[in-house]
N, C-alpha and C positions, 0 to 999 in steps of 0.2 A: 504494500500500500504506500502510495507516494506523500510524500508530504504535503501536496498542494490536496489530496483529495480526504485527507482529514477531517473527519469532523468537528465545528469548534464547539469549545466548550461551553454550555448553556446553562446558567443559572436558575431555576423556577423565580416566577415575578415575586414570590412572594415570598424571598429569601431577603436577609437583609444580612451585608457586611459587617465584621465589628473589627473596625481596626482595634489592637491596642496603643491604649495612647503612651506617648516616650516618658517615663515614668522623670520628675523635676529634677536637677540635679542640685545635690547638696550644697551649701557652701563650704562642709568641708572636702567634698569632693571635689571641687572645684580648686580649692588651696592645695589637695595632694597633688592635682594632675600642674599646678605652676610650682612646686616643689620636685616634682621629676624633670620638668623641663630645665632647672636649674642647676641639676645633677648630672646634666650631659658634660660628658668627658672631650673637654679639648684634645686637638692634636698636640698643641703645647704640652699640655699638661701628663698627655700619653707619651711626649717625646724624654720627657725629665727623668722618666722611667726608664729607658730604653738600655740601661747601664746595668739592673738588676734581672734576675731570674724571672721569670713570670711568674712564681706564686708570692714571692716577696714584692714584685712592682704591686700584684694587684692588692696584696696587704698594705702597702703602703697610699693605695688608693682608694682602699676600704672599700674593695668592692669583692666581688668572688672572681673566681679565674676564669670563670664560663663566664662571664658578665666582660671581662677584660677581653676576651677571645672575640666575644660579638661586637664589639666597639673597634678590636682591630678588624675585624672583617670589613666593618662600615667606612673606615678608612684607607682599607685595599693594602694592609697589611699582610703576607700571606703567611711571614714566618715572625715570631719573635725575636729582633735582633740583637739579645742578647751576646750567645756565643758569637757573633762574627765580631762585635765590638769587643767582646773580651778577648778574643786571640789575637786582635790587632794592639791589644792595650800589652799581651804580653809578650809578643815581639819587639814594645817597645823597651818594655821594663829589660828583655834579654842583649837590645843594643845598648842599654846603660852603661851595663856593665863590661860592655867591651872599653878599648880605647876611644878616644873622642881624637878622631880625625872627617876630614871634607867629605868624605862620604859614606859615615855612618851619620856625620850631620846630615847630610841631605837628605838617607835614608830614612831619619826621624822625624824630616819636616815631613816628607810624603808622606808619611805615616799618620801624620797628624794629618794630617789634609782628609786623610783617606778613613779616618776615624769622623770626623765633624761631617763628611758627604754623608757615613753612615747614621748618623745620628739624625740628619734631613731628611733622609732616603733610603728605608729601611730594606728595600729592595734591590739595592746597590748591589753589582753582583763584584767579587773582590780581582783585581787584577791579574794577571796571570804573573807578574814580578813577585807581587805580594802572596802568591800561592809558592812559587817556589823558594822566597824566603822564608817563609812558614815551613815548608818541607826543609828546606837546609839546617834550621832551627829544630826539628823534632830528631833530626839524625843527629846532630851536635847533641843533645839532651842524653839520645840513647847510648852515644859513645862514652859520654862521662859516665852513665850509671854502668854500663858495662865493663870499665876501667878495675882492675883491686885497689884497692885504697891500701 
């Protein structure tokens, strides 16, 4: 059967509709619903976080972590960028400790660069220089522990 050849639907005359009416709203319902509105989580304020773990940012947000999670979705966050910020923070802390010559300077200002894009741009995907000093640094790490002392 087609849809043009349907038949419509017919009410007896002597039927009578009862909408229900939108029941009033509170005034304190009113004051909750401008109390959530004032609870939306900036991007600033999601960014200040970005240096903590996600179950500590969102405690520090006083929010749950399912709640944190939907707030980055909304912002098109797709991972927490936590670890890529902290492996960048600890390749800095590992050039400290070397010598200070022009190009472990240089090395720490990119670093720095490349640490604050992250903290803008959580999305930022990491350079292929800063992947293989990152790899160069986990084989230095292994060889110290592998050493006798």
């Amino acid at each position: 059967m087609s849809l043009q050849k349907s038949i419509p639907l017919q009410l007896p005359k002597n039927a009578v509709l009862k909408l229900r009416a939108r029941p009033k709203k509170s005034p304190q319902h009113v004051q909750h619903r401008i109390a959530r509105i004032d609870r939306v989580l900036s991007l600033e304020k999601l960014q200040s976080v970005y240096e903590c773990p996600i179950s500590k940012a969102a405690a520090r947000l006083n929010i749950g972590v399912t709640v944190l999670k939907k707030y980055c979705r909304w912002y098109s966050i797709e991972r927490w960028p936590y670890r890529k910020i902290h492996s960048v923070d600890k390749l800095m802390d590992q050039l400290n400790e070397l010598e200070d010559d022009e190009v472990v300077a240089e090395v720490k200002q990119e670093l720095m660069v490349i640490r604050e894009r992250l903290l803008c741009d959580p999305a930022l995907h990491l350079d292929e220089k800063v992947k293989r000093l990152r790899q160069a640094a986990f084989k230095y790490q292994y060889k110290q522990r592998q050493q006798p002392a």
